[in-house]
PDB file of N, H, CA, C and O in Angstrom:
ATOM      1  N   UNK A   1       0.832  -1.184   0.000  1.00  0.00           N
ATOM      2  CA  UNK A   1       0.000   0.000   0.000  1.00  0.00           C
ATOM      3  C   UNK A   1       0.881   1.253   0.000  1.00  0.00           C
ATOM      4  O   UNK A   1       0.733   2.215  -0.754  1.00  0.00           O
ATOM      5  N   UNK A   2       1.783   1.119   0.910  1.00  0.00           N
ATOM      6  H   UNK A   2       1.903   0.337   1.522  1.00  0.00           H
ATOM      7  CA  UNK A   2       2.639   2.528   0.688  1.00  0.00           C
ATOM      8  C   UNK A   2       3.348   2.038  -0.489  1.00  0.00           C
ATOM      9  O   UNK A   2       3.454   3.050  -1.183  1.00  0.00           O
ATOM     10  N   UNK A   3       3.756   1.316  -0.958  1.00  0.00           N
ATOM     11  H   UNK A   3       3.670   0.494  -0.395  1.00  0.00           H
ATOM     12  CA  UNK A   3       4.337   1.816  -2.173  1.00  0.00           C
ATOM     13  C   UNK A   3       3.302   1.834  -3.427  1.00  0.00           C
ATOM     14  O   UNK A   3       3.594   1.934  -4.619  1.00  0.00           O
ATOM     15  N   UNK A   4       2.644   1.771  -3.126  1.00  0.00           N
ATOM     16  H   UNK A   4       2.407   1.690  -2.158  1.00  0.00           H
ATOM     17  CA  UNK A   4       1.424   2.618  -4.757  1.00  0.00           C
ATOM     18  C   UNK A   4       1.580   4.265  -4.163  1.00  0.00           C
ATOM     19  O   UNK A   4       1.912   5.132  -4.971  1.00  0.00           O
ATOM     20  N   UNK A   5       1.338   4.610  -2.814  1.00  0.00           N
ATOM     21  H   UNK A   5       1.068   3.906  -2.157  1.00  0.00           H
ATOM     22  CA  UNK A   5       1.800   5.996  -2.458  1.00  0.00           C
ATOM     23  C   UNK A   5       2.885   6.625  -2.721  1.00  0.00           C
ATOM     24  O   UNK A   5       2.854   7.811  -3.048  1.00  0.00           O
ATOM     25  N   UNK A   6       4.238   5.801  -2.601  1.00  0.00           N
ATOM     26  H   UNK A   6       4.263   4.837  -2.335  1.00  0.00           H
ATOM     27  CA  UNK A   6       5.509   6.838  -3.352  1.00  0.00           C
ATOM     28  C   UNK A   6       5.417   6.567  -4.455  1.00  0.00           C
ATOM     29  O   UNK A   6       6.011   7.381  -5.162  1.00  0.00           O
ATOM     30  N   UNK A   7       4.724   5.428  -5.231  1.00  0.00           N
ATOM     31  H   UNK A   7       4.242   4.767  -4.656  1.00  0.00           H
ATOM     32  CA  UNK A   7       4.722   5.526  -6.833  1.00  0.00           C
ATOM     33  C   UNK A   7       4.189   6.542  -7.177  1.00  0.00           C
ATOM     34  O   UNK A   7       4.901   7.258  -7.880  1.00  0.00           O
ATOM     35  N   UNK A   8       2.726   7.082  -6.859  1.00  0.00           N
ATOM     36  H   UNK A   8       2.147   6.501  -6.287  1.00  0.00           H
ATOM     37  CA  UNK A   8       1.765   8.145  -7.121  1.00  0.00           C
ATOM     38  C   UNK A   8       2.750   9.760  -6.325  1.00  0.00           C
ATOM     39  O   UNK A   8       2.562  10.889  -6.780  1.00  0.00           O
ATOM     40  N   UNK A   9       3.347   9.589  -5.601  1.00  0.00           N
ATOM     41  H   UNK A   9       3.499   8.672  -5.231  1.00  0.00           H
ATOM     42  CA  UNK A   9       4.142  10.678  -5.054  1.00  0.00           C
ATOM     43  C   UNK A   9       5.468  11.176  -6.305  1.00  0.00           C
ATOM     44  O   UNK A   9       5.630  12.349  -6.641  1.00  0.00           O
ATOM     45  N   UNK A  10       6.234  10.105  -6.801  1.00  0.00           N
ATOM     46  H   UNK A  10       6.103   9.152  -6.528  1.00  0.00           H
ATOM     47  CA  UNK A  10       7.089  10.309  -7.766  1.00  0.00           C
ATOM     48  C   UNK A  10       6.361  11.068  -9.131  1.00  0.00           C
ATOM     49  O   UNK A  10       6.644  12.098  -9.743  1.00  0.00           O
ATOM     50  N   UNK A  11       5.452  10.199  -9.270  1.00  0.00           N
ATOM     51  H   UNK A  11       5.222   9.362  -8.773  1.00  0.00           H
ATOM     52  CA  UNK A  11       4.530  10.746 -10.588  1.00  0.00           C
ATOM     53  C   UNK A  11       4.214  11.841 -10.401  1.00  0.00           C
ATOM     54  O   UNK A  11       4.462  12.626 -11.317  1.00  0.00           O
ATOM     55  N   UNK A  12       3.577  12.347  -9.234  1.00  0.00           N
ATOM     56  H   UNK A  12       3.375  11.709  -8.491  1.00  0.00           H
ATOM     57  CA  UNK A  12       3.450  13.741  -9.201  1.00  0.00           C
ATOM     58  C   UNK A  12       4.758  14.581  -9.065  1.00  0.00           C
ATOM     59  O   UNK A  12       4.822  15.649  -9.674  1.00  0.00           O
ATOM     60  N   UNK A  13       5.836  14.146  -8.276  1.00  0.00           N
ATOM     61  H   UNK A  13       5.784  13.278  -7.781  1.00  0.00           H
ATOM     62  CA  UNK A  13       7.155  15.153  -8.170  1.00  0.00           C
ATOM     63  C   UNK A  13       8.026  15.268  -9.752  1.00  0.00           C
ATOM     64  O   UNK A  13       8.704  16.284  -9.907  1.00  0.00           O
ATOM     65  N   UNK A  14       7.992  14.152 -10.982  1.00  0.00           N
ATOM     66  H   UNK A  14       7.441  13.327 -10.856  1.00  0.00           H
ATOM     67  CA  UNK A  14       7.664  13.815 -12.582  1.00  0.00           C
ATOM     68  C   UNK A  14       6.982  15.056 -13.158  1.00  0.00           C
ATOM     69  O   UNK A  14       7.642  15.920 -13.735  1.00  0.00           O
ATOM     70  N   UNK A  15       5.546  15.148 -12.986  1.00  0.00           N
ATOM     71  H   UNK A  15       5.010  14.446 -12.517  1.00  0.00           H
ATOM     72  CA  UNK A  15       4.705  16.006 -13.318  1.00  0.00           C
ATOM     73  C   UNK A  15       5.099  17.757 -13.203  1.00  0.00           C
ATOM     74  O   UNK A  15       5.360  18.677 -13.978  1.00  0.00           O
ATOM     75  N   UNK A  16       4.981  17.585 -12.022  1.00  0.00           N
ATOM     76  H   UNK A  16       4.769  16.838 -11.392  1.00  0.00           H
ATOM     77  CA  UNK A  16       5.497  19.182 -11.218  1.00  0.00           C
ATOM     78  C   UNK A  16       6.958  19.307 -12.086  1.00  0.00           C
ATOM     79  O   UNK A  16       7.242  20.490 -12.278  1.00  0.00           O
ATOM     80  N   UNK A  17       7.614  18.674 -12.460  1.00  0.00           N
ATOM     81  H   UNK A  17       7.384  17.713 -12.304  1.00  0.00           H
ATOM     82  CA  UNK A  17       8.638  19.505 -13.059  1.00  0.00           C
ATOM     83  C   UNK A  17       8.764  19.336 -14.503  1.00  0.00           C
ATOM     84  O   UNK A  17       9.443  20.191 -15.073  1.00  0.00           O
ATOM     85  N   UNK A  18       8.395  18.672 -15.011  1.00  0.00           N
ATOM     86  H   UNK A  18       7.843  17.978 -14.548  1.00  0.00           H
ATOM     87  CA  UNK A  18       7.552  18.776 -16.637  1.00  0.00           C
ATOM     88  C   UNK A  18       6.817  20.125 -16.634  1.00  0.00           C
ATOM     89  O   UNK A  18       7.019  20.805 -17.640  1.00  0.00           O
ATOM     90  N   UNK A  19       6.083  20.595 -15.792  1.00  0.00           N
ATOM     91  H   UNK A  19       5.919  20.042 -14.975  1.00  0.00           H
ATOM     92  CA  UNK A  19       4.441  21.568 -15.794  1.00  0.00           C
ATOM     93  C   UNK A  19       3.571  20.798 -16.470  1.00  0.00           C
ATOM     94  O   UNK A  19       3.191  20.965 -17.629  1.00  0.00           O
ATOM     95  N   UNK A  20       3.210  19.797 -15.580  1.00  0.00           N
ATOM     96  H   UNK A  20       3.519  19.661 -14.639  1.00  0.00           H
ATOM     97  CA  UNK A  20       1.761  19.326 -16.569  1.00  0.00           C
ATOM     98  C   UNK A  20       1.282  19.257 -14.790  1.00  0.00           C
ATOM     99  O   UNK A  20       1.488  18.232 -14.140  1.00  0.00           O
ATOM    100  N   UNK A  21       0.637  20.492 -14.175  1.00  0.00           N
ATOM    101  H   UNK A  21       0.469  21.325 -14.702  1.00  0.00           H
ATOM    102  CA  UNK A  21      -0.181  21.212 -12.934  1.00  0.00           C
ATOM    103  C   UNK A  21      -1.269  20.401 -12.823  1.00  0.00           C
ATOM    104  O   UNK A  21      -1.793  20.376 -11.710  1.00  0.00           O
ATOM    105  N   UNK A  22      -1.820  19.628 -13.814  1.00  0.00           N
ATOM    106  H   UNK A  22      -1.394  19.647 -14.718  1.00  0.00           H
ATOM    107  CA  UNK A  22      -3.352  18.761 -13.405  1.00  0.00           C
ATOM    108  C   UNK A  22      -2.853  17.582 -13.004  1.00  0.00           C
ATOM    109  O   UNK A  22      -3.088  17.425 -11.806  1.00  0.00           O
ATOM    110  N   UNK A  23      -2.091  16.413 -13.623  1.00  0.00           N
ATOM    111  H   UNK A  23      -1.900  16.541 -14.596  1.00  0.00           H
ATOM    112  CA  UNK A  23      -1.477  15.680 -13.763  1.00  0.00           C
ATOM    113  C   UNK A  23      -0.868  15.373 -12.234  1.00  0.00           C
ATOM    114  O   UNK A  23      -0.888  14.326 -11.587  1.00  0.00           O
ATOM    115  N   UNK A  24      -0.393  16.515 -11.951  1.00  0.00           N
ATOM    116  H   UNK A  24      -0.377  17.366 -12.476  1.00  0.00           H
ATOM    117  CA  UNK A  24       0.877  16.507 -10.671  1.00  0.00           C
ATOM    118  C   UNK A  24      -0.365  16.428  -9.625  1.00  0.00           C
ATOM    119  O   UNK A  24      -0.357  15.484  -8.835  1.00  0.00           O
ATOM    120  N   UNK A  25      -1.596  17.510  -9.568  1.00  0.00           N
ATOM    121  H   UNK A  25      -1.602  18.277 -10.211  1.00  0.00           H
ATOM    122  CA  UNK A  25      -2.096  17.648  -8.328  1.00  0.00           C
ATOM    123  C   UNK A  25      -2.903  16.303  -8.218  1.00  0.00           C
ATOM    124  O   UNK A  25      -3.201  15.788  -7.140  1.00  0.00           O
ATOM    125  N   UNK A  26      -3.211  15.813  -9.403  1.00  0.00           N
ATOM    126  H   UNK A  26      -2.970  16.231 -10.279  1.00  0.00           H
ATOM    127  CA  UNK A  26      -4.082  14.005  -9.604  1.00  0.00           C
ATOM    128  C   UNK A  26      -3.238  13.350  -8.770  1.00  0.00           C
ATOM    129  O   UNK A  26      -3.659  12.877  -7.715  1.00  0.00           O
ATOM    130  N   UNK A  27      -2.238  13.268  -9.061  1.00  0.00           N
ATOM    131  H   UNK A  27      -1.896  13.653  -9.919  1.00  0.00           H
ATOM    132  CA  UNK A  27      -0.707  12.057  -8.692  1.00  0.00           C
ATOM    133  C   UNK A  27      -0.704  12.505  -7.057  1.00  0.00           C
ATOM    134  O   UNK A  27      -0.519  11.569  -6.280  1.00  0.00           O
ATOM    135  N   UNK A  28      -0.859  13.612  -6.568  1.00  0.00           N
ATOM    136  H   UNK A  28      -1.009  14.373  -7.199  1.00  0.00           H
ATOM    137  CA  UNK A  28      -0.363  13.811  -4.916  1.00  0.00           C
ATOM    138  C   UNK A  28      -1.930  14.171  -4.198  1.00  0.00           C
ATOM    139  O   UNK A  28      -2.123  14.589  -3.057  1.00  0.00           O
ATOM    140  N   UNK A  29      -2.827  13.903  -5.124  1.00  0.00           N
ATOM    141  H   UNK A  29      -2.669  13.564  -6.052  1.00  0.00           H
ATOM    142  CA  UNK A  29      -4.634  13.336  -4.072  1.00  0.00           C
ATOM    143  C   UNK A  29      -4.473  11.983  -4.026  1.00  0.00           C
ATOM    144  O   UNK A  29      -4.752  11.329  -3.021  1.00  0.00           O
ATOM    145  N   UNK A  30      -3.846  11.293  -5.504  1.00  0.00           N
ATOM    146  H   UNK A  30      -3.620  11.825  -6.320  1.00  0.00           H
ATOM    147  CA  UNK A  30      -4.242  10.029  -5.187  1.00  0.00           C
ATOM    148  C   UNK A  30      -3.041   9.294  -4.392  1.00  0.00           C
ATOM    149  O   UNK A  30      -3.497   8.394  -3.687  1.00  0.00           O
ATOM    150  N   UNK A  31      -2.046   9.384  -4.328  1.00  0.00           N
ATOM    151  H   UNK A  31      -1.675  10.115  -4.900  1.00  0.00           H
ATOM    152  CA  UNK A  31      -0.732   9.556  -3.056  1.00  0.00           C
ATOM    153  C   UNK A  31      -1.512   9.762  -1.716  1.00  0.00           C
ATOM    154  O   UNK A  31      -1.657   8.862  -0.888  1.00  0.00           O
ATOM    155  N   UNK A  32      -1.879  10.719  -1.613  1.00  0.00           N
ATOM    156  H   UNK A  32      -1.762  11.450  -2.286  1.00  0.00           H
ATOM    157  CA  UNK A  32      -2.345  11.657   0.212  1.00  0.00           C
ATOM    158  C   UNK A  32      -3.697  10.377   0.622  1.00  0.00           C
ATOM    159  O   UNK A  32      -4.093  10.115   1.759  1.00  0.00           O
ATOM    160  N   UNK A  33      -4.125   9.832  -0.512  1.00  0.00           N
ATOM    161  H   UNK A  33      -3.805  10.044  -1.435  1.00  0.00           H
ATOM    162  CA  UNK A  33      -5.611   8.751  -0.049  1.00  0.00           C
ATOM    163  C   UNK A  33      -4.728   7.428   0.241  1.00  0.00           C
ATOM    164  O   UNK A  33      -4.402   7.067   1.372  1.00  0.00           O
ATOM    165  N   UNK A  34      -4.455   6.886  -0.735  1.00  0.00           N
ATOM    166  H   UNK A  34      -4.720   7.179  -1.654  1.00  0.00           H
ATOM    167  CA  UNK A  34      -4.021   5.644  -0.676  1.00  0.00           C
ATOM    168  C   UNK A  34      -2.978   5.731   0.601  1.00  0.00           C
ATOM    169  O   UNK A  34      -2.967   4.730   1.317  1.00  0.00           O
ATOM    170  N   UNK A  35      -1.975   6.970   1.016  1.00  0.00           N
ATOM    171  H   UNK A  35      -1.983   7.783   0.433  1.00  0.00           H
ATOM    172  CA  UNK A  35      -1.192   6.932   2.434  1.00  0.00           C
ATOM    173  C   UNK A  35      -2.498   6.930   3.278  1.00  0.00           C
ATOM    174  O   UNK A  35      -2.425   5.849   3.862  1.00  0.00           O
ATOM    175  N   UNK A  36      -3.458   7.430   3.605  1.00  0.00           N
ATOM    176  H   UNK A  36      -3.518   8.308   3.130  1.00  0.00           H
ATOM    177  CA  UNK A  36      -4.220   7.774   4.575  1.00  0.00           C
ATOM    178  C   UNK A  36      -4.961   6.249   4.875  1.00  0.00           C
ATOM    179  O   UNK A  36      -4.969   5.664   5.958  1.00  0.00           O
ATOM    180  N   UNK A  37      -5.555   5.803   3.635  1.00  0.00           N
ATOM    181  H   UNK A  37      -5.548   6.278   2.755  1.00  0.00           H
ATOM    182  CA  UNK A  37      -6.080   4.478   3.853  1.00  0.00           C
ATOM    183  C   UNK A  37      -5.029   3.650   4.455  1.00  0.00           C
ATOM    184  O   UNK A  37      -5.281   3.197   5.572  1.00  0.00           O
ATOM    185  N   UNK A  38      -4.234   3.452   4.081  1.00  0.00           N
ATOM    186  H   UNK A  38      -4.029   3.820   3.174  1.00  0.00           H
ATOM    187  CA  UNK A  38      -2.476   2.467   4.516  1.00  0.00           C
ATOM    188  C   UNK A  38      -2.413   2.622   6.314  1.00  0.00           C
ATOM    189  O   UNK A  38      -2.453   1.703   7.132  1.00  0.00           O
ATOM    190  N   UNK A  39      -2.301   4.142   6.577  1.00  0.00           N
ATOM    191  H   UNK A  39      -2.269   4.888   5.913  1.00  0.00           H
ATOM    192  CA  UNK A  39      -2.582   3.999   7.872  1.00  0.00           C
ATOM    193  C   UNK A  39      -3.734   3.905   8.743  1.00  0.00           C
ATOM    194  O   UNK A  39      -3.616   3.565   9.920  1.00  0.00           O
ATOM    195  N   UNK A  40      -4.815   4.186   8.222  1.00  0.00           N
ATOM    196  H   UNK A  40      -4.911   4.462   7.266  1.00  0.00           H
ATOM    197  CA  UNK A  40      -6.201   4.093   9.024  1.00  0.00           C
ATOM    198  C   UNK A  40      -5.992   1.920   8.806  1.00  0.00           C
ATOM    199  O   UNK A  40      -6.015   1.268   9.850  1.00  0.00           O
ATOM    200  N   UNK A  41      -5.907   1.542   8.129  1.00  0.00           N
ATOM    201  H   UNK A  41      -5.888   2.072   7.281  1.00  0.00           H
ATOM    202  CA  UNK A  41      -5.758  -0.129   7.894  1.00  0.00           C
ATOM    203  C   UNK A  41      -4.619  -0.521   9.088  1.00  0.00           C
ATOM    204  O   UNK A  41      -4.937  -1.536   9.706  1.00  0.00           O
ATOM    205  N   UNK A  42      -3.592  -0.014   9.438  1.00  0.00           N
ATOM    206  H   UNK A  42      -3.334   0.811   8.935  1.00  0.00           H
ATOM    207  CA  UNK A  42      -2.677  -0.397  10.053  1.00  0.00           C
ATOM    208  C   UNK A  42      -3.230  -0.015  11.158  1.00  0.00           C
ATOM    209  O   UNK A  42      -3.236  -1.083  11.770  1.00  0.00           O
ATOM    210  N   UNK A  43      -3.735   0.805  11.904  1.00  0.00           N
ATOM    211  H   UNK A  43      -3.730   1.673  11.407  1.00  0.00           H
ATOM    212  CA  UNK A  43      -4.500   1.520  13.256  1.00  0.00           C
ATOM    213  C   UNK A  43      -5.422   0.600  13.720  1.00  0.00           C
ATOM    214  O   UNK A  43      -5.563   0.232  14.886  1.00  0.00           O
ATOM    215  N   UNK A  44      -6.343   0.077  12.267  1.00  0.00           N
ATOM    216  H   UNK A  44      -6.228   0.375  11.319  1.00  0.00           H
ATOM    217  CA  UNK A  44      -7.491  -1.008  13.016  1.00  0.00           C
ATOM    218  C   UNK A  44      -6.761  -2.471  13.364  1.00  0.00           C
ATOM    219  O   UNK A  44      -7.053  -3.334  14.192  1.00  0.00           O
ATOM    220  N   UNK A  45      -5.542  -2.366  12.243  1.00  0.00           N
ATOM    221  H   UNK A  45      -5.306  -1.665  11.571  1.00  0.00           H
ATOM    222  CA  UNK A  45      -5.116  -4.104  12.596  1.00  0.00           C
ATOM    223  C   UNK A  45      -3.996  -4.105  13.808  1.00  0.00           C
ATOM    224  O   UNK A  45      -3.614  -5.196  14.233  1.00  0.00           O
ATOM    225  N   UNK A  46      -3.514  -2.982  14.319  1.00  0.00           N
ATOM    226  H   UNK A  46      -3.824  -2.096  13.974  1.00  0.00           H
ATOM    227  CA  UNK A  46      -2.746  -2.398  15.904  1.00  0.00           C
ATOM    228  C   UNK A  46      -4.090  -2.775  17.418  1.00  0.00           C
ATOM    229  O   UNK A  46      -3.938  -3.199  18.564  1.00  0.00           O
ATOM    230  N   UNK A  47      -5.071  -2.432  16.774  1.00  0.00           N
ATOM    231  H   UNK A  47      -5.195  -2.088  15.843  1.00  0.00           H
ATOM    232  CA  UNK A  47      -6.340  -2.201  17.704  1.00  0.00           C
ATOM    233  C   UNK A  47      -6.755  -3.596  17.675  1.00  0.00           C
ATOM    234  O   UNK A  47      -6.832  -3.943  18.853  1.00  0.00           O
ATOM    235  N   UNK A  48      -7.070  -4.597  16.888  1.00  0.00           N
ATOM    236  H   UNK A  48      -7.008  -4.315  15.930  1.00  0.00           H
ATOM    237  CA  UNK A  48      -7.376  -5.767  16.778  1.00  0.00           C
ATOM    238  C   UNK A  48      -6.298  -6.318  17.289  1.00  0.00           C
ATOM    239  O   UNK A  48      -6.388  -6.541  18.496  1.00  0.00           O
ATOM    240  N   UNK A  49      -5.336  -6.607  16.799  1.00  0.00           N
ATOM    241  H   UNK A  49      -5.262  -6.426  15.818  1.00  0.00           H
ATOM    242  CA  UNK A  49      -3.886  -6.873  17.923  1.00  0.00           C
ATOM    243  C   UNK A  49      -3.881  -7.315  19.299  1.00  0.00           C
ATOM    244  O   UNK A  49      -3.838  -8.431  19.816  1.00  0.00           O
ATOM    245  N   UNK A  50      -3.957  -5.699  19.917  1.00  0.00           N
ATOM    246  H   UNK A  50      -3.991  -4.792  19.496  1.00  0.00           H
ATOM    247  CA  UNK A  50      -4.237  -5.781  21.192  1.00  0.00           C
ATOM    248  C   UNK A  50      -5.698  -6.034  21.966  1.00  0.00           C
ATOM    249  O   UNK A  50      -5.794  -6.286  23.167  1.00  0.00           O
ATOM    250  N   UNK A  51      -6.962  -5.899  20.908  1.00  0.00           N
ATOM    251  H   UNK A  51      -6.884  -5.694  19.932  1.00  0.00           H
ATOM    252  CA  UNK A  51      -8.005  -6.247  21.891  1.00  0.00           C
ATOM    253  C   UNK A  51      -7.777  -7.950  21.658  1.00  0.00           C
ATOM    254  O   UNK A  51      -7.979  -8.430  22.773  1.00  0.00           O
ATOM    255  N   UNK A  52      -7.426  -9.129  20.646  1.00  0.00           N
ATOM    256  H   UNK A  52      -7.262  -8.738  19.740  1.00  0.00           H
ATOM    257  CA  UNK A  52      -7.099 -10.531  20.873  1.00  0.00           C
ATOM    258  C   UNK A  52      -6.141 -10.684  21.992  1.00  0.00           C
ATOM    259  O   UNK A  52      -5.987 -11.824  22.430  1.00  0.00           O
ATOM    260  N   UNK A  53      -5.653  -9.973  22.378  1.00  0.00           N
ATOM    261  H   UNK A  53      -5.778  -9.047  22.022  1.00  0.00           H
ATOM    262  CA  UNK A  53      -4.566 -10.023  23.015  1.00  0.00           C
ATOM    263  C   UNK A  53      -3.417 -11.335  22.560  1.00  0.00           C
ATOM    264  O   UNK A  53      -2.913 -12.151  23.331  1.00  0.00           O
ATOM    265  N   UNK A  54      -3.284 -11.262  21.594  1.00  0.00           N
ATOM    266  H   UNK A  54      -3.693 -10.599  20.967  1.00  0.00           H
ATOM    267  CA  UNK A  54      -2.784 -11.850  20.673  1.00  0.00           C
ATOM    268  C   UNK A  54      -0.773 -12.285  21.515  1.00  0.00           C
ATOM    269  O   UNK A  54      -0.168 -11.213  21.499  1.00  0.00           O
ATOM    270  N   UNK A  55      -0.088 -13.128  21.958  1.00  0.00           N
ATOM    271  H   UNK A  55      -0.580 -13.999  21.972  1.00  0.00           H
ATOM    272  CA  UNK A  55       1.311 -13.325  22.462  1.00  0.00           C
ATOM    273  C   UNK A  55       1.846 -13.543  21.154  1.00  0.00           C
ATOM    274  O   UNK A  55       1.426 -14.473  20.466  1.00  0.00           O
ATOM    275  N   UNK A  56       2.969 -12.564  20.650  1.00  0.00           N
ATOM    276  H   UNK A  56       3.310 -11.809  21.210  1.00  0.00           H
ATOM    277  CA  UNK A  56       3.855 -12.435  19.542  1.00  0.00           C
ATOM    278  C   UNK A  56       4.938 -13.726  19.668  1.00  0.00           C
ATOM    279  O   UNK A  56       6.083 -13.470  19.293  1.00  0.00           O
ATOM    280  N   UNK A  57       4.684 -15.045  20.147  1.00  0.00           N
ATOM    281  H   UNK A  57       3.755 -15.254  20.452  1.00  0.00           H
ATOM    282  CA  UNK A  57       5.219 -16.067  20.041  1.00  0.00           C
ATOM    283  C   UNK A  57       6.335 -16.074  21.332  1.00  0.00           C
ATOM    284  O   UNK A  57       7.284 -16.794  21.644  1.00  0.00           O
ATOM    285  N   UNK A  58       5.844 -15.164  21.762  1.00  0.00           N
ATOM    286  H   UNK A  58       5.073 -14.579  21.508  1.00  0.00           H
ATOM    287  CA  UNK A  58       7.228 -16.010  23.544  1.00  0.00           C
ATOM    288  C   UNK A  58       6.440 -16.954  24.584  1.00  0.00           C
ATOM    289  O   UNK A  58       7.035 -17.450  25.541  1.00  0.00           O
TER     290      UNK A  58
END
């Protein structure tokens, strides 16, 4: 998941220095979602974690 985010982050930092301004701001919404989803996913599976109370194998 984060890396479709620095893929879409490069494409836009690509864009921005070409000047193609639509292109770049597409590439760093769809970057800023796919990071945001990545961590809201990692927060619920931290929270599930600890409410199983899950022993990391010791």
């Amino acid at each position: 998941m984060f890396g479709w985010a620095i893929t879409f982050l490069i494409i836009a930092l690509i864009a921005a220095v070409l000047g193609f301004g639509g292109i770049a701001g597409t590439a760093v919404g769809i970057a800023k979602l796919i990071f945001l989803v990545a961590l809201v996913l990692f927060a619920i599976s931290a929270v599930a974690g600890i409410v199983r109370g899950r022993n990391p194998g010791i």
